[in-house]
C-alpha positions in Angstrom: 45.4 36.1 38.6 45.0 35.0 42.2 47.3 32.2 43.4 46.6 29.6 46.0 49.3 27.3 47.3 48.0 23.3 48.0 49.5 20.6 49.5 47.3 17.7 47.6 45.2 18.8 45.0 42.6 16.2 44.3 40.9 16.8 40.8 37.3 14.8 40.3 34.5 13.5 42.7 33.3 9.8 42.0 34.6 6.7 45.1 37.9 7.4 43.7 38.1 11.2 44.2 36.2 11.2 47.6 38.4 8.5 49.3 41.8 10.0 48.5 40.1 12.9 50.3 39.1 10.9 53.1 42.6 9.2 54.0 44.3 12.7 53.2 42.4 14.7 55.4 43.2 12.2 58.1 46.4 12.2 57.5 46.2 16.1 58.2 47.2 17.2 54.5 44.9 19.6 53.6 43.5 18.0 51.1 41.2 20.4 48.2 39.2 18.5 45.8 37.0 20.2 42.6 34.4 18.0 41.7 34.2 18.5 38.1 31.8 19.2 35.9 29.6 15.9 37.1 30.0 16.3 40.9 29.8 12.6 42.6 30.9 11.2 38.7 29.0 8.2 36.8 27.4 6.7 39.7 25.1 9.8 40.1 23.4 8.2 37.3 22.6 5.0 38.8 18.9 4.8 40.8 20.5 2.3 43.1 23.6 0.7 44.1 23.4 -3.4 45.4 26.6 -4.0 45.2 28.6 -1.9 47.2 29.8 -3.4 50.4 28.0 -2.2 53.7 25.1 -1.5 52.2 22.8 -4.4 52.5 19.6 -3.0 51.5 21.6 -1.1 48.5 21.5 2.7 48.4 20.9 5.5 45.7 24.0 6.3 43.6 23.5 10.3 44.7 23.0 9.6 48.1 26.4 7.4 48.4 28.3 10.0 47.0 26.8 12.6 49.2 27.6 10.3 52.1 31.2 10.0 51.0 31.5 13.7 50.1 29.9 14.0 54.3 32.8 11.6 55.3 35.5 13.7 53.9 34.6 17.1 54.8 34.2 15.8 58.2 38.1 15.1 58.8 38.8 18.8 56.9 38.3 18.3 53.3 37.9 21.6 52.0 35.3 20.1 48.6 34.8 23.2 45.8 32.6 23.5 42.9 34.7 24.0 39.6 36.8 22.7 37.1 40.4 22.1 36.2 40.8 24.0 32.6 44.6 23.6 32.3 47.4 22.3 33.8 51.0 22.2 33.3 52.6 19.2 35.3 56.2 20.1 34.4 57.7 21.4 37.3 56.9 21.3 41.2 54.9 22.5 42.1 52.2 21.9 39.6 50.4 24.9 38.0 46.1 24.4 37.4 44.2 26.5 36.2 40.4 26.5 37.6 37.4 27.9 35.4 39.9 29.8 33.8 40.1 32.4 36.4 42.2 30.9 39.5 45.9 29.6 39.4 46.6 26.9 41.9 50.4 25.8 42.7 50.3 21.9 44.2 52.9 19.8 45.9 51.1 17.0 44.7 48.4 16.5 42.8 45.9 13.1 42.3 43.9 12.8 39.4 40.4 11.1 39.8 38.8 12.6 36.7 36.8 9.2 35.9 35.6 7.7 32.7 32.6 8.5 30.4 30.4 5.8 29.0 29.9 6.0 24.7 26.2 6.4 24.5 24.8 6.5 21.1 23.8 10.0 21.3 19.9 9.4 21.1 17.1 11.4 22.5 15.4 8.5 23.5 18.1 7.0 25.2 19.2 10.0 26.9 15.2 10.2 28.4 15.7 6.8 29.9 19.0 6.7 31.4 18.6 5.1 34.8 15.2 4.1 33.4 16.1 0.9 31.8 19.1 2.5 29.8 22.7 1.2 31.6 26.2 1.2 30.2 27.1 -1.4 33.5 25.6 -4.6 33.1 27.4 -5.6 36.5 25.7 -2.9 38.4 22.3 -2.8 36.9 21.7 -6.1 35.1 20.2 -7.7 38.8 17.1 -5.3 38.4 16.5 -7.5 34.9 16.0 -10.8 36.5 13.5 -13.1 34.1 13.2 -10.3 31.9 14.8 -9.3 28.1 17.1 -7.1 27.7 19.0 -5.8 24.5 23.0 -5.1 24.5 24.7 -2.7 22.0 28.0 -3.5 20.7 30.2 -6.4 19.0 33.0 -6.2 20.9 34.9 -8.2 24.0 33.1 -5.7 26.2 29.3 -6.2 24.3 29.9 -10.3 24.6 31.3 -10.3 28.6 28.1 -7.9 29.0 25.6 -9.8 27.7 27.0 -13.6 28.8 26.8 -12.2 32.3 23.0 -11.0 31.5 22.0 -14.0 30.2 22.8 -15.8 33.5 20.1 -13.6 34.7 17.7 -12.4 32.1 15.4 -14.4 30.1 16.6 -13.3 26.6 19.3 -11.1 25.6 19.2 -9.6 21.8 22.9 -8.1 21.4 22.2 -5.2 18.7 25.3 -5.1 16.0 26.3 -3.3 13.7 28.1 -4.7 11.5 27.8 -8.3 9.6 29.5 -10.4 12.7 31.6 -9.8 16.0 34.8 -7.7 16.3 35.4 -10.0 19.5 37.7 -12.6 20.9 37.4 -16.2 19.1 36.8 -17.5 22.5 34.1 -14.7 23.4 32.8 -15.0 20.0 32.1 -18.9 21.0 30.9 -18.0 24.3 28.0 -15.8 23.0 26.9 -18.4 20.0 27.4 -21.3 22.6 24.8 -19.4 25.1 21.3 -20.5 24.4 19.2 -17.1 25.6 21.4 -14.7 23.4 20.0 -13.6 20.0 22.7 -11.4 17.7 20.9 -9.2 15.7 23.7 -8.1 13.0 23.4 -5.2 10.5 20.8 -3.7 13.0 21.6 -0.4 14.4 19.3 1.3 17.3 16.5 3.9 15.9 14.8 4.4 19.1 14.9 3.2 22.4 10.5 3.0 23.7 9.3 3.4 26.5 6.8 5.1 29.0 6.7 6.8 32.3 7.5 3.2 34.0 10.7 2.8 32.3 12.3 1.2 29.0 9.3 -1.2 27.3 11.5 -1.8 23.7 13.6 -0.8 21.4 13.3 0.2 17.4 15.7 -1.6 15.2 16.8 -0.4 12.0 18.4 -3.0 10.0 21.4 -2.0 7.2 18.6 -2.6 4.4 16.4 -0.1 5.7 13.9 -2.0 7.3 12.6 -1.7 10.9 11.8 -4.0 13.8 10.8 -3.7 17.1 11.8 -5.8 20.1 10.6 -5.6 24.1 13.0 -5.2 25.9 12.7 -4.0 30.1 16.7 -3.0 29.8 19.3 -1.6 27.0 22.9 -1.6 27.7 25.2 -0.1 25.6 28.7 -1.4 25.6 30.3 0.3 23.1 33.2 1.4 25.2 34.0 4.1 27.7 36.1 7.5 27.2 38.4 8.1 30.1 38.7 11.9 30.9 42.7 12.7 30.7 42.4 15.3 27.9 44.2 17.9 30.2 46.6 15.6 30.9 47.0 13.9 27.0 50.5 15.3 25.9 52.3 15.6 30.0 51.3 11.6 31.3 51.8 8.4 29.6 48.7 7.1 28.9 47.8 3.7 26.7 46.4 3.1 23.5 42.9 4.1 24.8 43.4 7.2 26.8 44.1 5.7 30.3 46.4 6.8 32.4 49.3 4.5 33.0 50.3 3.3 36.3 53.2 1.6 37.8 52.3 -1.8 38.9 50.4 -1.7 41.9 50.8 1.8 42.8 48.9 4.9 41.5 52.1 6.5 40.1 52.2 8.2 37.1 55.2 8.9 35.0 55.4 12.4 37.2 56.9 12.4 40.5 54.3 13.8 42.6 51.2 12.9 40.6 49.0 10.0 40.8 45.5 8.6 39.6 42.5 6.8 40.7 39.6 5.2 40.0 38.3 4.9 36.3 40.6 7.3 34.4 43.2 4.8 35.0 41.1 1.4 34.9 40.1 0.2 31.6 39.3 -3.4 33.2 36.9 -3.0 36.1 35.2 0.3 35.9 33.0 -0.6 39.8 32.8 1.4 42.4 34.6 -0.1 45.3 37.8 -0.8 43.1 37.7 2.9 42.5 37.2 3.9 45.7 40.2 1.2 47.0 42.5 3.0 44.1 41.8 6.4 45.6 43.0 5.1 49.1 46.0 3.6 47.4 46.4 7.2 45.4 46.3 9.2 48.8 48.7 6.6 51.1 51.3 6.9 48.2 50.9 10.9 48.1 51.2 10.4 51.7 54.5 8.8 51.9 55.9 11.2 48.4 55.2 14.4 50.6 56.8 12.3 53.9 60.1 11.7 51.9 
């Protein structure tokens, strides 16, 4: 099998990825990145982007990531197609495996892999993603002004998600399904406290409607078999996120959830020499400038690691 030799691997594509290959290029380390098997991660899903910082008209999630993918190819980032199969992170350097056909040997190595949203697994809902179906109520729910929207989920996340929507949106009908919330007393409060929120428990999504203008409802199926429909202009699902460290499960310490532990304030792993960024070590925040200010903090750490 061919072997290449790396100075900084970079594995994954999203803010986080594509920073730590901006300030490593510039630092004139070579830097290679594989973007995965979703090149430019989650945010190629979102139509636009409002929140990002310089952008005051907002931009298209695609064409951010192109522009940051442009940014770092421009100070020498060399950016492949591909994805990491296995890797073995006990010795330097490390030893990765790409589409099972080419060994790479890194000095260093920072993961960027991301998170995946829990989607319910419906047709319907697959049809309408970036149509009116979300899994960020921060970075969608300002397109829902004055109109009802539906959240799915019980949880901490579900009742944060839809609190912040009803500040916006006219109604919000949280979908649940099981006979009351799994959340925090206090977020529990919160939601039943908030006028313009509606739980629906023991009703589990059938269907999410719609036609070619977007999302226009949503067909509820409640635990006695009975159905309902609501409108609806927006469904968010909030029924957690996956972070992608199955490569790394039994080498990095990771927490209860999957993520990839960190020590505080830095992007260091457990593993001299290897870092993360972005999403598949936030369980918290999950937006794109935070990721894309932990894949600076990732490459000025593998900076100074390679210096000493």
């Amino acid at each position: 099998m061919q072997t290449e030799k790396v100075k900084v691997l970079i594995i994954g594509s999203g803010p986080a990825g594509y920073t730590a290959a901006i300030y490593t290029s510039r630092a004139n380390l070579g830097p290679v990145l594989y973007e995965g098997i979703t090149p430019g991660g989650q945010l190629t899903t979102t139509t636009e982007i409002e929140n990002f910082p310089g952008y005051p008209d907002g931009v298209d999630g695609n064409q951010m990531m192109a522009d940051l993918r442009r940014q770092a190819e421009r100070f020498g980032a060399d950016i492949r197609s591909g994805a990491i199969t296995t890797a073995d992170l006990s010795s330097r350097p490390f030893h990765v495996i790409v589409d099972g056909e080419k060994e790479i040997e890194a000095e260093s190595l920072i993961i960027a892999t991301g998170a995946t949203a829990k989607y319910l697994g419906l047709p319907s809902e697959e049809k309408f993603r970036g149509q009116g179906v979300s899994a960020c109520a921060t970075c969608d729910g300002f397109f829902y002004r004055k109109k009802d929207v539906a959240v799915v989920g019980g949880g901490d996340t579900a009742c944060e998600e839809a609190t912040y929507l009803a500040s916006l949106c006219r109604k919000v009908y949280m979908i649940v399904r099981k006979p009351c919330l799994r959340a925090s007393k206090a977020m529990q409060e919160r939601v039943f406290n908030t006028p313009n929120i509606e739980v629906l428990f023991e009703h589990n999504t059938a269907e999410v409607l719609g036609d070619e203008s977007g999302v226009t409802g949503a067909l509820l199926r409640k635990n006695d078999g009975s159905e309902v429909k609501i409108d609806i202009a927006g469904f968010f699902l909030a029924i957690g996120h996956h972070p992608n460290t199955e490569l790394f499960a039994d080498q990095l310490d990771l927490d209860g959830e999957g993520y990839i532990k960190v020590k505080g304030g830095t992007s260091q792993t457990n593993i001299e020499g290897v870092f993360a960024a972005g999403d598949v070590k936030d369980p918290l925040y999950r937006q794109a400038i935070t990721a894309a200010g932990s894949g600076c903090v990732a490459a000025l750490d593998c900076e100074r690691f390679l210096l000493r």
